[in-house]
C-alpha positions as CSV (number, residue, x, y, z in Angstrom):
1,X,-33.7,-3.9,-12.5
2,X,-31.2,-3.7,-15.6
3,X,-27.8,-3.9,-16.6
4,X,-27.1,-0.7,-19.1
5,X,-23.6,0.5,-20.3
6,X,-22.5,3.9,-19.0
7,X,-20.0,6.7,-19.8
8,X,-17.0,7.3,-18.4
9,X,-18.2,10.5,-16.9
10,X,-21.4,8.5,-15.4
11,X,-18.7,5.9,-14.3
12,X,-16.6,8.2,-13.1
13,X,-19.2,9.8,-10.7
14,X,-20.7,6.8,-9.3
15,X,-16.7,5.2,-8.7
16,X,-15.8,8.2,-7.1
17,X,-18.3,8.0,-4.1
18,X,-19.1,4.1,-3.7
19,X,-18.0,2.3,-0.7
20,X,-15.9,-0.7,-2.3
21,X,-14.0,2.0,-4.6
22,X,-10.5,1.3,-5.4
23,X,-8.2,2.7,-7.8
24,X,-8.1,-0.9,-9.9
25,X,-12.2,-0.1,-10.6
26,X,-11.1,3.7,-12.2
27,X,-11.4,5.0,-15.9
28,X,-7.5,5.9,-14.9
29,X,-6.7,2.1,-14.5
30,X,-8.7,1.0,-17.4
31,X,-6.3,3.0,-19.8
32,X,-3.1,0.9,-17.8
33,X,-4.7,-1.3,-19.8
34,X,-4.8,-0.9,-23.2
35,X,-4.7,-4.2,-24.9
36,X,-8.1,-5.1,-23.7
37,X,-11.4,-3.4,-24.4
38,X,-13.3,-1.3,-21.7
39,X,-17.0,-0.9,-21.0
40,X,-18.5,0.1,-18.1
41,X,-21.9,-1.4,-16.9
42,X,-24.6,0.3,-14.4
43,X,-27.0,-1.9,-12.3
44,X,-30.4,0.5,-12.3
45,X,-33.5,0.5,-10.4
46,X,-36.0,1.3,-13.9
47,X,-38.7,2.5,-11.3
48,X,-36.6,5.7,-10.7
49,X,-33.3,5.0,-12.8
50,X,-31.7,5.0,-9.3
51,X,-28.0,3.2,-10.1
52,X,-27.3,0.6,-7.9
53,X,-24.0,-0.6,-8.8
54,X,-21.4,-0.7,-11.4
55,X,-18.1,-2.4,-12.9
56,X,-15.6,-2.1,-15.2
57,X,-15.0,-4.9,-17.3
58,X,-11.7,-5.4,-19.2
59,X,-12.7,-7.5,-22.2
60,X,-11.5,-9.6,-24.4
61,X,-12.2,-11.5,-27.5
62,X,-11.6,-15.5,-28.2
63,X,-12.4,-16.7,-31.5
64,X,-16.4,-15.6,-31.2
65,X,-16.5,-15.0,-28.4
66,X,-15.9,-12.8,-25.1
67,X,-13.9,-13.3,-21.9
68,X,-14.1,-10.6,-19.1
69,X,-11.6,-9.1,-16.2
70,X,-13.4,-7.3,-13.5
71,X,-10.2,-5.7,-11.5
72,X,-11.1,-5.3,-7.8
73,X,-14.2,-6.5,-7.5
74,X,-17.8,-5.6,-8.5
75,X,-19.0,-1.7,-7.0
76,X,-21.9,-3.1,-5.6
77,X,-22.6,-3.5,-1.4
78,X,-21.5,-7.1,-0.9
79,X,-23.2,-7.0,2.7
80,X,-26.4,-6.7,0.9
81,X,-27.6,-10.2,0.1
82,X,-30.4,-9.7,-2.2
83,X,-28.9,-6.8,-3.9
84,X,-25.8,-8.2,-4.5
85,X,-28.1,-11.6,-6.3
86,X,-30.2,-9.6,-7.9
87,X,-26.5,-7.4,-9.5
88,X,-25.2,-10.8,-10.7
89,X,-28.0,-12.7,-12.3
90,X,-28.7,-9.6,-14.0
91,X,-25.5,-9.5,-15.2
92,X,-25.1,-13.5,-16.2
93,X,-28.3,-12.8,-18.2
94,X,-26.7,-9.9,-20.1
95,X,-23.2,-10.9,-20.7
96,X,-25.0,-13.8,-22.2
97,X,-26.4,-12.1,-24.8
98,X,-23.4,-10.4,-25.4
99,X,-21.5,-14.1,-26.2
100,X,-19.2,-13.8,-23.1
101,X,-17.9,-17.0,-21.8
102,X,-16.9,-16.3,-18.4
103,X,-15.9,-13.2,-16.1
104,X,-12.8,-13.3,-13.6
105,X,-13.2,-10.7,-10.9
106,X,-10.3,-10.0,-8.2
107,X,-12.4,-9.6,-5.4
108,X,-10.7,-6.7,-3.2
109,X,-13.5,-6.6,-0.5
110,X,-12.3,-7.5,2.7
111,X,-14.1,-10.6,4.3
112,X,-11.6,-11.4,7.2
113,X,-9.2,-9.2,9.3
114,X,-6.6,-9.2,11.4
115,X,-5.2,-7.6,14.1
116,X,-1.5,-7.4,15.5
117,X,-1.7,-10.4,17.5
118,X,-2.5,-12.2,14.4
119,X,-5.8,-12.7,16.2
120,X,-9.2,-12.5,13.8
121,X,-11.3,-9.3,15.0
122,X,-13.6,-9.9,11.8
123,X,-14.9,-12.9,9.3
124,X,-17.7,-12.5,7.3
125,X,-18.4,-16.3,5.7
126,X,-21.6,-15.2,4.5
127,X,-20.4,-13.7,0.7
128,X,-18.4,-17.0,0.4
129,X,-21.7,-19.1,0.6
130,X,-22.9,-16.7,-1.6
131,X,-20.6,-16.5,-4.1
132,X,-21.0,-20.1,-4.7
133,X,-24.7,-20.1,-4.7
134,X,-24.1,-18.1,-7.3
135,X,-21.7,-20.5,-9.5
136,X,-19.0,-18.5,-8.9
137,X,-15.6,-20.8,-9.2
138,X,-12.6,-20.0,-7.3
139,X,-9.3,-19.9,-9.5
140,X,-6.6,-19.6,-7.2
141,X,-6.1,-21.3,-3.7
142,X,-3.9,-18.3,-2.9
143,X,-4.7,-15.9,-0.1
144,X,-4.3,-12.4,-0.6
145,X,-3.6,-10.3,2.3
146,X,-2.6,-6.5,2.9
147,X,-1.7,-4.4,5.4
148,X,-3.9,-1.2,6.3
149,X,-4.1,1.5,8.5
150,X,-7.4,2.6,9.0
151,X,-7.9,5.9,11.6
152,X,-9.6,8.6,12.3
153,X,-7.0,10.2,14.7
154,X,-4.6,12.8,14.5
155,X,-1.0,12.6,13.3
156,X,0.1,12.8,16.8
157,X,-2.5,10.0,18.3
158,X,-1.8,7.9,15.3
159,X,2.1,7.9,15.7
160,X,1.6,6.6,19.4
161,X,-0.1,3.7,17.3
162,X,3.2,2.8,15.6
163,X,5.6,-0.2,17.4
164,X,8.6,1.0,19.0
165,X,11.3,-0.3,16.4
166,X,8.8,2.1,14.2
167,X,9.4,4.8,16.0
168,X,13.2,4.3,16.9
169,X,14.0,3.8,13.5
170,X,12.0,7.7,12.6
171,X,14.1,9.2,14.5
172,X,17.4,7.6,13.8
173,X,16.4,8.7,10.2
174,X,15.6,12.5,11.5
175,X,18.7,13.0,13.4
176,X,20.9,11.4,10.0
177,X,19.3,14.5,8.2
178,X,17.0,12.9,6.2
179,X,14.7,14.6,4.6
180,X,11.4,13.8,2.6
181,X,10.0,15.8,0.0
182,X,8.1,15.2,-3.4
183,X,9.0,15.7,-6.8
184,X,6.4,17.9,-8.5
185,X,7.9,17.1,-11.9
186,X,6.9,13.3,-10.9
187,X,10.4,12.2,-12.5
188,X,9.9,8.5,-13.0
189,X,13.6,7.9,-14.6
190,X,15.4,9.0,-10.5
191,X,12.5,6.3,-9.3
192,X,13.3,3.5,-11.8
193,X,16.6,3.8,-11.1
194,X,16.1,2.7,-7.5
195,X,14.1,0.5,-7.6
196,X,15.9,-1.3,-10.5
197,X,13.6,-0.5,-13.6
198,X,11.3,-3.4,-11.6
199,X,7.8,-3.0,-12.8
200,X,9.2,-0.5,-15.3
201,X,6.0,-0.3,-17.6
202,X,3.5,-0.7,-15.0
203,X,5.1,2.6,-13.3
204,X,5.1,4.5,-16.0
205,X,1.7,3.7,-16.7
206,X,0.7,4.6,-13.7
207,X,2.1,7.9,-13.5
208,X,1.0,8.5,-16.8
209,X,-2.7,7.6,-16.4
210,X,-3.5,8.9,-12.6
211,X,-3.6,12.3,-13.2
212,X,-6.5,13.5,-12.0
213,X,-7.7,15.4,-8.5
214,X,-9.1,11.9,-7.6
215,X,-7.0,10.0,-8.6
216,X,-3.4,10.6,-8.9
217,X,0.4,9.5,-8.4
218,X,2.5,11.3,-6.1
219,X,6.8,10.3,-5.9
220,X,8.3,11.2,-3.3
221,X,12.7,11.2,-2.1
222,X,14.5,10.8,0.5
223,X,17.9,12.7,0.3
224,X,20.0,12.8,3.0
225,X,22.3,16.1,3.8
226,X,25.7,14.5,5.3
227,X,26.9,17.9,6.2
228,X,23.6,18.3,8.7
229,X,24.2,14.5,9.7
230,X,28.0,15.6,10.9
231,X,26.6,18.4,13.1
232,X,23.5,16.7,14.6
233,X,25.8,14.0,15.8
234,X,28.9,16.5,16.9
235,X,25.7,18.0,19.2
236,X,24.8,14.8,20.7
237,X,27.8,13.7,21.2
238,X,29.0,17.1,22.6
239,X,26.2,16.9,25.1
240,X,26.9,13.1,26.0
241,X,30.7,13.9,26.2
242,X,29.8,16.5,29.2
243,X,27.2,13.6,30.9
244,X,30.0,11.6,30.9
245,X,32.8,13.7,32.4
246,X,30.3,14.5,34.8
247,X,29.8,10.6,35.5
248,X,33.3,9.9,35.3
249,X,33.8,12.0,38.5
250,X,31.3,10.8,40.5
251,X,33.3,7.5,39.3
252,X,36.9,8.4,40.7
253,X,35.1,10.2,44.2
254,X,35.4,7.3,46.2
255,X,33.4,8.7,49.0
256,X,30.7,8.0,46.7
257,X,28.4,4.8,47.3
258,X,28.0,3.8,43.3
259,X,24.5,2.4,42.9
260,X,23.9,-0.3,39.9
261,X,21.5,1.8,38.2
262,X,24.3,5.1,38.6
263,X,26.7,2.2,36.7
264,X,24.6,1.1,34.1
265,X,23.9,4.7,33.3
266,X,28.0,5.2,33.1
267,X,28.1,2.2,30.6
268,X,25.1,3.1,28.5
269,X,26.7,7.0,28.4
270,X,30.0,5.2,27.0
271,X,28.3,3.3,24.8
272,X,26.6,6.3,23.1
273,X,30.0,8.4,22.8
274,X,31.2,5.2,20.6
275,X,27.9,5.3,18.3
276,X,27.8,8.9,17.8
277,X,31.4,8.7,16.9
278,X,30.7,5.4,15.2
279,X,27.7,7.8,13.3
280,X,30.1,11.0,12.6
281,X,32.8,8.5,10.5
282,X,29.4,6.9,8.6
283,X,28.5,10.5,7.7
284,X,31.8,12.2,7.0
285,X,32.5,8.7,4.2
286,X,28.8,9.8,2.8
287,X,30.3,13.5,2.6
288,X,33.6,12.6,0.8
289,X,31.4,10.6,-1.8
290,X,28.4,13.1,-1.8
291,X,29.5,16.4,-0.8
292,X,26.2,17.7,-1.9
293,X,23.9,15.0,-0.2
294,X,22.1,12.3,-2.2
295,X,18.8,10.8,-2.8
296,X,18.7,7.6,-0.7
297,X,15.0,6.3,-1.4
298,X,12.3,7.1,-3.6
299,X,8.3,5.8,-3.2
300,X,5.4,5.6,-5.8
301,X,2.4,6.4,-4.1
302,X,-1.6,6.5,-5.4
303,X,-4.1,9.0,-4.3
304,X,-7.7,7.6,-4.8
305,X,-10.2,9.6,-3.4
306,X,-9.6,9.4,0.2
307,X,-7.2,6.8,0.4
308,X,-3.0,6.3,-0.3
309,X,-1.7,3.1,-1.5
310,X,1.9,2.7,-1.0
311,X,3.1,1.4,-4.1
312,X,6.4,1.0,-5.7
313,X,9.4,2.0,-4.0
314,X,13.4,1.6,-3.9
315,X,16.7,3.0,-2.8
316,X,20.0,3.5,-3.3
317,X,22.1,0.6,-3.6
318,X,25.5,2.4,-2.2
319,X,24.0,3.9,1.0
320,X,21.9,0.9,2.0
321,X,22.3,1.0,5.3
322,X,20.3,4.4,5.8
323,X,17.0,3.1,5.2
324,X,14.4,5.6,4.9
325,X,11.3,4.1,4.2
326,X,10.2,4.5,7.9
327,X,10.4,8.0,7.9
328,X,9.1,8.7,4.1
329,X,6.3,6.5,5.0
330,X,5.8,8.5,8.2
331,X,5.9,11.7,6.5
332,X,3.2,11.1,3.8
333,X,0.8,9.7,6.4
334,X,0.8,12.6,8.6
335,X,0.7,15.1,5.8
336,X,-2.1,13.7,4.4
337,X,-4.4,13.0,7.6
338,X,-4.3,16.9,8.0
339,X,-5.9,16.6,4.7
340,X,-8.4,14.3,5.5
341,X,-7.2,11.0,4.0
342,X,-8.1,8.5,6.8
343,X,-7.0,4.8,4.9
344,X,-3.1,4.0,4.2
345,X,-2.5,0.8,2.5
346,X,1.0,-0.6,3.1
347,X,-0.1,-3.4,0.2
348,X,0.3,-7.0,0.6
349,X,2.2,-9.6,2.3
350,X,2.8,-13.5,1.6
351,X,2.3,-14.6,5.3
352,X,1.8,-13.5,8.8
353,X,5.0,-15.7,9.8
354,X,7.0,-13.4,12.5
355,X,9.9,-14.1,10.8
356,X,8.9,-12.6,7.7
357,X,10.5,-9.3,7.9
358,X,7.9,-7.4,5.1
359,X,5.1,-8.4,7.8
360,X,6.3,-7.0,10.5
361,X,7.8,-3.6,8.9
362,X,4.5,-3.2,7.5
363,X,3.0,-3.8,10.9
364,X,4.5,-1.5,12.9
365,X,2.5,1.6,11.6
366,X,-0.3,0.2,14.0
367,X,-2.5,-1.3,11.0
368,X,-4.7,-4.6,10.5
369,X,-4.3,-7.6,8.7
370,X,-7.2,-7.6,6.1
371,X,-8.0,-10.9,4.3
372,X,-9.7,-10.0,0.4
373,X,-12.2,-12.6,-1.1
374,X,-9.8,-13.1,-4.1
375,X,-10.4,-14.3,-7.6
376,X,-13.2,-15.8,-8.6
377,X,-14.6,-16.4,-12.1
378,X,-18.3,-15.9,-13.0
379,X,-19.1,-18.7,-15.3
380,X,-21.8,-17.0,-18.5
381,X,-21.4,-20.0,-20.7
382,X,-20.5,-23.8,-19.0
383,X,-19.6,-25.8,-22.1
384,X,-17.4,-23.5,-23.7
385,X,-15.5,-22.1,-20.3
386,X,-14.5,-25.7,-19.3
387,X,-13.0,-25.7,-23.4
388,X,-10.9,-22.3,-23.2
389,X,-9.5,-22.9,-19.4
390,X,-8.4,-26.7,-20.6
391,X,-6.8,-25.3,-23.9
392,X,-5.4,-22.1,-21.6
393,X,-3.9,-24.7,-19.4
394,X,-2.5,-26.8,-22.2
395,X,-0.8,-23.5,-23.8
396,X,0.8,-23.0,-20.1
């Protein structure tokens, strides 16, 4: 077994197929990046040059020597003990030679999940054991977590999956006249300007560098037509005014035994006249001020391989009450599991607290809680990393 540096085609073929891809371990990332240099490394079997694993490797130089960034993790099978040993001594002994110090990696394999009970379905403690036999030093005590949805079903069996406030708030969305559709011009400047210009450069380096069949960016808008939103709720409340006449006299016959359930229908049908009409005043203010609809959310998302990463989004500030990012969400998940794309990650969240609003929107499309390894650093050279992370933390 070897360590020997490979092409960015070579790369790109391996990447594309491996188990643990993810867009940070891409030739498309590794030009996000341009203030650091990029090699990319193959782990081969010399019997039959079979290639057993790969990385890219962000690098840097300090004084003489060579730091490393490995984003997402190592493409190598982390289940597989002795291949995964025989990856990294292989590659201590070579970035050795090559003067590097140490190398960080942001582990992005999943070693505990979650389900939506908060319960653990899975928790592998074996790679932690290994990762220290293997002198790898953890960096950050924090504990990243993300939200995926993982299935094999159709759109229709996977929006059964979705929580009920999930679903409500879809169609509330659908009968405001909401409408999703992408922009096939990509126009960063409409998306930057709701989400605040946050992130600015990293967007635009996104967009810029995913461009490719495999892996690309996709924006998408939501733009709401208030004309449409008058009408849909003049029908509904049309249909509930004639309910309620209809209730109102069985109400006034007073040969009529009235049930509770016949009353609580009576109260619920008033209530519904006074939100549609509540509904047609929202939408005939959005009409005075946008007589030809506007654009009322806008989401980044990333296309790698066959899986979508939900990744920036934002809306607009004056109409944020009609949040859309149920229904864009929606939308791009069942178009693209009729194309075969069977992951959809929501990205990550701070806690699992109930209270913590981001967690449970996230949660309601049906997904797990999945718990990533995190950052580690690979020390090449003891002496000298214990020098560079104590003057590092001096400079912080």
């Amino acid at each position: 077994m070897k360590i020997i540096e490979l092409t960015e085609t070579q790369f790109k073929n391996y990447s594309k197929l491996h188990s643990s891809r993810n867009y940070f371990q891409t030739v498309e990332y590794a030009n996000t990046k341009p203030n650091y240099n990029k090699i990319f490394l193959g782990f081969i079997n010399e019997s039959d040059n079979t290639l057993m694993g790969a990385t890219l490797i962000l690098e840097k130089d300090i004084f003489k020597f060579k730091v490393g960034y490995v984003p997402g993790g190592f493409l190598v099978d982390y289940d597989n003990d002795n291949l995964f040993r025989d990856f990294v001594n292989t590659l201590k002994v070579y970035l050795k030679e090559k003067k590097y110090v140490y190398l960080t990696t942001e582990n992005k394999t999943t070693y505990k999940m979650f389900d939506k009970n908060r319960e653990v379905i899975y928790f592998d403690t074996n790679i932690l054991k290994l990762l220290d036999e293997l002198s790898f030093v953890k960096v950050s005590k924090s504990i990243y977590r993300k939200v995926v949805l993982e299935t094999e079903k159709t759109p229709n069996e996977t929006y059964k999956m979705f929580n009920s406030n999930t679903k409500r708030n879809i169609n509330l969305a659908l009968q405001r006249a909401i409408t999703i559709y992408k922009d096939e011009n990509n126009n960063v400047d409409i998306l930057l300007n709701l989400t605040g210009n946050n992130n600015s450069d990293k967007i635009k380096k996104l967009v810029e560098n995913f461009n490719t069949p495999n892996n690309c960016c996709e924006i998408y808008f939501a733009k709401i037509d208030p004309e449409q939103y008058i009408n849909n709720y003049r029908f509904l409340l049309k249909k509930e005014e004639e309910i309620n006449d209809k209730l109102n006299d069985i109400m006034q016959d007073i040969t009529i035994k009235k049930s509770d359930s016949f009353i609580n229908r009576k109260m619920k049908s008033d209530l519904l006249i006074t939100k549609y009409n509540n509904e047609i005043l929202k939408a005939t203010n959005i009409y005075t001020r946008y007589p030809e609809g506007a654009i009322i959310g806008a989401i980044l998302i990333l296309k790698n391989n066959r899986e979508i990463y939900f990744m920036d989004e934002g809306y607009n500030k004056d109409l944020a009450s009609f949040y859309s990012s149920h229904l864009i969400k929606w939308e791009i998940i069942k178009k693209y599991l009729t194309l075969g794309y069977k992951i959809f990650n929501f990205g990550d969240i701070k806690n699992m607290d109930k209270k913590n609003g981001n967690y449970l929107f996230k949660m309601g499309f049906g997904g797990k809680v999945y718990e990533c390894i995190g950052t580690y650093d690979l020390i090449i050279n003891k002496w000298l990393y214990h020098i560079i992370k104590l003057i590092n933390n001096i400079k912080k």
